[in-house]
N, C-alpha and C positions, 0 to 999 in steps of 0.2 A: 763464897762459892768456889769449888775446888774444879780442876780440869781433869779430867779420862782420857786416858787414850784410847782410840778409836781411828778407824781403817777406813778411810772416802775409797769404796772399787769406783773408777771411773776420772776421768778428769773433771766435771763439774760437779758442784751437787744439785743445782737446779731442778734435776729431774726430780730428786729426792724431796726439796723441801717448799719448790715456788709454791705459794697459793695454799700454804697446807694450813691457811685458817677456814677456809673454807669445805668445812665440814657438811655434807648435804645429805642432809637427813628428809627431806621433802620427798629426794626419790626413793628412799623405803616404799614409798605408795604408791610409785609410778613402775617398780619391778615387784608387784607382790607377788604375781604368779611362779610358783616354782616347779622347773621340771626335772625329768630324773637324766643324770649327767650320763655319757655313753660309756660302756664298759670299759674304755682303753682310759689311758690318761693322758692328754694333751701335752701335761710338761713336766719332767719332775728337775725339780732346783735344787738338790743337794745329795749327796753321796758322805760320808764319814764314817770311820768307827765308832764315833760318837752316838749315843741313844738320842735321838730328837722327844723331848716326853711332850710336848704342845705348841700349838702356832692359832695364832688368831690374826684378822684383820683388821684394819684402823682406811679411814676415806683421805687422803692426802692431799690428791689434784683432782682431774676431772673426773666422769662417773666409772670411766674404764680402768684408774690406773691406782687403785689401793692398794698400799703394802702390806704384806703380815709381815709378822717377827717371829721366832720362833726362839723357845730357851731349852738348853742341852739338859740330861739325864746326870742327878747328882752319885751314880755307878759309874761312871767316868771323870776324865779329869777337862770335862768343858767347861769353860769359866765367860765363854765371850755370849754376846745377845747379835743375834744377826737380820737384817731390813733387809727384804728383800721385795724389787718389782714381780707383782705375782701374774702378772694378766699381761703386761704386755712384755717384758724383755726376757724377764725369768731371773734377770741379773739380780747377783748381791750386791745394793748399792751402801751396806756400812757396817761394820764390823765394831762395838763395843768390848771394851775390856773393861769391866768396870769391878770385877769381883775376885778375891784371891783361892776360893773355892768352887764348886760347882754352882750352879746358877737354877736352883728349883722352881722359882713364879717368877712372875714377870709379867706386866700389863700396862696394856697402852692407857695414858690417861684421857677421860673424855674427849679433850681436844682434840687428840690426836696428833700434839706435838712434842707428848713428850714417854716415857717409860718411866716404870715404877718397876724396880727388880730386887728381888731379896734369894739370898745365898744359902749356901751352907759353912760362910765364915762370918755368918753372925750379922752381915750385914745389911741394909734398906738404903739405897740410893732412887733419886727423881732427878732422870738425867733429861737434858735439854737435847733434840736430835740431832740438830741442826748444830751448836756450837760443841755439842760433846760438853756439857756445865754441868757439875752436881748442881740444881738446885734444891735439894735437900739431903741429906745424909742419916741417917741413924743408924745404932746398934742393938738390936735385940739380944735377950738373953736365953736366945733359943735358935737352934738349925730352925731356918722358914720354908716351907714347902708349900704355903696359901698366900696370894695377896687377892683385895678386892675393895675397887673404890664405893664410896657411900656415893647413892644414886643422885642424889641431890646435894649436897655439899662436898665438891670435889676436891676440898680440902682436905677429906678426912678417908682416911681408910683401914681395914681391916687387916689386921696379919697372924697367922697361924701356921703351925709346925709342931715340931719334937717338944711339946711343950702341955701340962695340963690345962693352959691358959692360950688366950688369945687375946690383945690388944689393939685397940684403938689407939692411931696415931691423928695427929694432929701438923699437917705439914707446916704452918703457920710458924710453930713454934716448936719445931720438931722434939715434942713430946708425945708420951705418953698419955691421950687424956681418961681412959675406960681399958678393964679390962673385968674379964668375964671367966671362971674359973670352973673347971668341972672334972670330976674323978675319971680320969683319961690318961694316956703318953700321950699322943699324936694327935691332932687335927688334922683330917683326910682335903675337904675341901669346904667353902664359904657360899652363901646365898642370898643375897638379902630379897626381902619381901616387902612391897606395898609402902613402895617410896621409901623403904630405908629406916622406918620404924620396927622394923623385925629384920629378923636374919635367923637362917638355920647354919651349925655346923655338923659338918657328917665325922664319923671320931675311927679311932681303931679300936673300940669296945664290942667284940662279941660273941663272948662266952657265954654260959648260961645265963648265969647271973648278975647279966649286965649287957643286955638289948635294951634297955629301956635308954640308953643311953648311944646308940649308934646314931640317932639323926637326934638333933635340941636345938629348939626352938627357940629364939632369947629377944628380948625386949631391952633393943640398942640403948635407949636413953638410961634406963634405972640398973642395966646389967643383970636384972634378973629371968631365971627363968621360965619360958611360959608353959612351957611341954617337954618330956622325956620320951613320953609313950607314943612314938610315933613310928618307929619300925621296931619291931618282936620279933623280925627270923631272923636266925643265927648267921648273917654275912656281913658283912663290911661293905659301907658304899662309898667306892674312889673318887666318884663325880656325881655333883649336882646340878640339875640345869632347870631354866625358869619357861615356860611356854609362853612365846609373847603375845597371845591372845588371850587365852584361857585363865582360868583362875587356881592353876595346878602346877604343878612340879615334877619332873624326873629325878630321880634315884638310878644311879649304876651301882649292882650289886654283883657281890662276889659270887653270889648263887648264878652266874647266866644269863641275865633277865634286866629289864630295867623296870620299876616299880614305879607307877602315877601315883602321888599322892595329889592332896587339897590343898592352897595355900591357906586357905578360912581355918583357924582353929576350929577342931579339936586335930586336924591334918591328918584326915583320915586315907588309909591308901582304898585305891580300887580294889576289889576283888573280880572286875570281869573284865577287866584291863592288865597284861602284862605280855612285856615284849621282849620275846623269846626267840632264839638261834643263835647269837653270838657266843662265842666264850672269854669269861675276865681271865681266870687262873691268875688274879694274884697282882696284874698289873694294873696300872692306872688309867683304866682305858678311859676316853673322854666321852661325852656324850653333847648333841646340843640339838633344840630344836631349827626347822626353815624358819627365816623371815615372817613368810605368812601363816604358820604351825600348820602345815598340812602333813608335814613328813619330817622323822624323827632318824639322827645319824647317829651312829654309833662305830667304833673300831673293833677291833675282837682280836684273841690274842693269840689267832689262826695268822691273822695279817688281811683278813677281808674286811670289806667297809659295806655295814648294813645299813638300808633304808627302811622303815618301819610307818605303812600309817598311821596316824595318831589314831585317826575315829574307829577302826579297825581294829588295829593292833597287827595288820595282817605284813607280811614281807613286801616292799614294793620293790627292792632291787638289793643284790647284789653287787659287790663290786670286789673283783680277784687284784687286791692293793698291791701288797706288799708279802716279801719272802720272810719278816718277822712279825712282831706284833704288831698292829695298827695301834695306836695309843691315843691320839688326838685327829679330830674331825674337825670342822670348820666351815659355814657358809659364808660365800663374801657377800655384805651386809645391805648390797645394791642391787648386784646381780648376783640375786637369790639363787639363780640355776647352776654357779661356782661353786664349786667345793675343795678347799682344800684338806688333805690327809697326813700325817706322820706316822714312821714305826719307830720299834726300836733301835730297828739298826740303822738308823740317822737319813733315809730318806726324805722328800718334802713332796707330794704328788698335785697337782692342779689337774681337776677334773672341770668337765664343761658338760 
């Protein structure tokens, strides 16, 4: 196990780490109501020249006080993972340095005590929060722009990027154990499906002659695949997101729109469902459903942050973000009625 350097802002870290086995998932049930956060934004946490491209949350201490993280834009030269308190101080409580290139994914591990970050210098570290410890290390043979843990074996997880392949690692033994190959450059983003026996990746395939190949459907254990025919119009989809009710999926597409499909083979999209007013042009904008899937967020590459009903499809709100692109959305995972937001030009916004 190797040490990182890494930045304690504050004199203790207690705030940061007491109690963070205590993961409380119970009150997922007790905040499912979600409401629409007010037009202003309560707090924003960071300012930089840097591109902020995504931030999600993880539950540390009590039910008020989860940290996101958030990881920089690999068009810049950020290389560090930053924790921060989102709800109650705003402060940056830890600064990671863990990468000698920009820093593309990155994801908290189930526990919530530890990150998973892969770069653009080839690298997969699983760092410990608290002691700053590789506890695992690898090199890919590929720039990584995807990471995603297997829903049920948190041992195992997914990685894709600049590459026609995608790999299964195995932290255990940090190997290599599955890899999944398809007529592609890039893997856009990851999803898995129904406990982790399926996963789709969404690709940078979309030319005529090769929409059959923008969203594939794969079958984790054997590597093979189950479906290509599942998106046929000519855009690229930068984010995939899973509805945690329903038995469907989100697609963000470069057409404007976000797209429902079916997780049920044969993944058929809606045709009387689609949700329309934002714009991609080109960025990675994020997309994810509420808590209790009533209302669907999306960024747009105006710098506004959309609300979308699911059952509808209709606008439920607006939100005037940010002066660049909005790129990653966020609900915190408790209090459903939180939102946090990113752009490109390296802001971090807490909505209430």
């Amino acid at each position: 196990m190797l040490k990182n350097p890494s930045i304690l802002h504050g004199e203790k870290n207690s705030e940061l780490f007491a109690n963070s086995c205590r993961v409380l998932r119970d009150l997922h049930f007790a905040h499912s109501c979600c409401y629409l956060p007010s037009h202003r934004a309560q707090a924003t946490l960071a300012a930089s020249p840097s591109a902020c491209v995504a931030i999600t949350f993880t539950v540390l201490l009590r039910p008020s006080s989860p940290h996101p993280f958030l990881w920089r834009s690999p068009l810049t030269s950020a290389v560090e993972i930053k924790v921060w308190n989102a709800v109650d101080s705003g402060y940056c409580l830890q600064t990671y340095s863990l990468h000698t290139e920009a820093v593309r994914a990155a994801r908290w591990s189930p526990c919530g005590r530890r990150i998973l970050s892969g770069g653009f210098d080839f690298a997969l570290h699983l760092t410990d929060l608290e002691t700053g410890t590789q506890l695992f290390s690898g090199r890919s043979d590929f720039r990584i722009t995807t990471l995603k843990f297997h829903p049920k074996d948190h041992n195992i997880f997914l990685c894709g990027g600049f590459s026609s392949e995608m790999k299964a690692w195995d932290i255990r033994t940090s190997k290599v154990m599955r890899s999944y190959k398809a007529t592609i450059q890039q893997t856009l983003d990851i999803l898995f499906l129904r406990e982790g026996s399926e996963f789709l990746s969404s690709t940078d395939a979309s030319t005529r002659d090769s929409a059959d190949r923008t969203i594939i459907a794969w079958d984790f254990r054997t590597s093979a695949k189950i479906s290509n025919q599942i998106f046929h119009e000519r855009f690229t989809c930068p984010s995939l997101a899973l509805h945690p009710r329903e038995p469907v999926f989100l697609a963000q597409t470069n057409g404007n729109y976000l797209a429902l499909f079916s997780t049920v083979w044969p993944y058929r999209m809606s045709r009387r469902r689609r949700y329309e007013g934002h714009k991609v042009e080109g960025y990675s904008v994020g997309c994810e459903c509420s808590p209790g899937g009533d209302l669907l967020v999306t960024g747009s590459a105006d710098g506004r942050v959309l609300m979308y009903s699911f059952r509808t499809a209709s606008r439920a709100c607006t939100l005037q973000g940010h002066t660049q692109a909005c790129v990653g959305t966020t609900y915190h995972p408790v209090l459903p009625s939180v939102l946090a937001t990113c752009s490109w030009g390296g802001d971090v916004k807490i909505w209430h």
